[in-house]
C-alpha positions in Angstrom: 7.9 -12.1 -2.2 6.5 -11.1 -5.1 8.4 -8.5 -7.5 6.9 -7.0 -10.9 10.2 -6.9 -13.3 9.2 -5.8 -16.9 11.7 -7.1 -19.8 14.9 -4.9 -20.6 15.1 -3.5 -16.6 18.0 -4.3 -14.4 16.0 -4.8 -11.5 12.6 -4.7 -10.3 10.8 -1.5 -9.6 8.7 -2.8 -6.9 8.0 -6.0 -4.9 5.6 -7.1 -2.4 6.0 -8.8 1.0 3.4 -11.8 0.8 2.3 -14.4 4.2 0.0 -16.1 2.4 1.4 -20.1 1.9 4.1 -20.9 0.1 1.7 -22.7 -2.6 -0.6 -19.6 -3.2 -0.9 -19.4 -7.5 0.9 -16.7 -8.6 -2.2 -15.5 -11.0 -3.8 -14.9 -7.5 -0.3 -13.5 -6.1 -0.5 -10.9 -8.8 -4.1 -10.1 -8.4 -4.0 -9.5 -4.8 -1.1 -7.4 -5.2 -2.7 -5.0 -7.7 -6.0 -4.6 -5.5 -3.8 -3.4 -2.5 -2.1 -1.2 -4.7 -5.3 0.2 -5.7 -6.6 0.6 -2.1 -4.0 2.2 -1.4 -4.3 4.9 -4.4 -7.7 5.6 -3.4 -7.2 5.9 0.6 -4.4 8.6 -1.0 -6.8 10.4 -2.8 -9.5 10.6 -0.7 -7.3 12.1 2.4 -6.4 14.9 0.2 -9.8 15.5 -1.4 -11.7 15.5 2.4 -8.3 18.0 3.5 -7.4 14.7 6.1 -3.9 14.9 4.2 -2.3 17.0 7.3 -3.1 15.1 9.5 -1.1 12.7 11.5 -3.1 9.9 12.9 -1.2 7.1 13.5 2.0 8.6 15.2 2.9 9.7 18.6 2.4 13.1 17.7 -0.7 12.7 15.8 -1.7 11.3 19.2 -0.8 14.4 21.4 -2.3 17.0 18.3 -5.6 15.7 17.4 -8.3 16.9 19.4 -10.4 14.2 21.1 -14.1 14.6 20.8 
């Protein structure tokens, strides 16, 4: 796990599930982290600049609703 808990806070505001080996540096940890996050970011932007942001693609009822070309 990997949790990012700035000085003065009671608990960490986030935290990361890892399966990479037990002796992964945590330098590369931290990196890897922070590029998902960013994926992430821009994946979110991008659905609601293209309008993709209604859709619901990876559910059963995205399924059933999305047309099929």
């Amino acid at each position: 796990m990997i949790a990012e808990w700035p000085d003065g806070q009671k608990s960490p505001p986030d935290y990361w599930i890892s399966n990479l080996p037990a002796d992964t540096e945590p330098e590369r940890l931290a990196r890897l982290a922070r590029m998902r996050w960013k994926m992430e970011l821009d994946y979110k932007q991008l659905k609601g600049e293209l309008g993709l942001d209604h859709y619901e693609g990876r559910s059963w009822l995205g399924c059933i609703t999305t047309p099929r070309w």
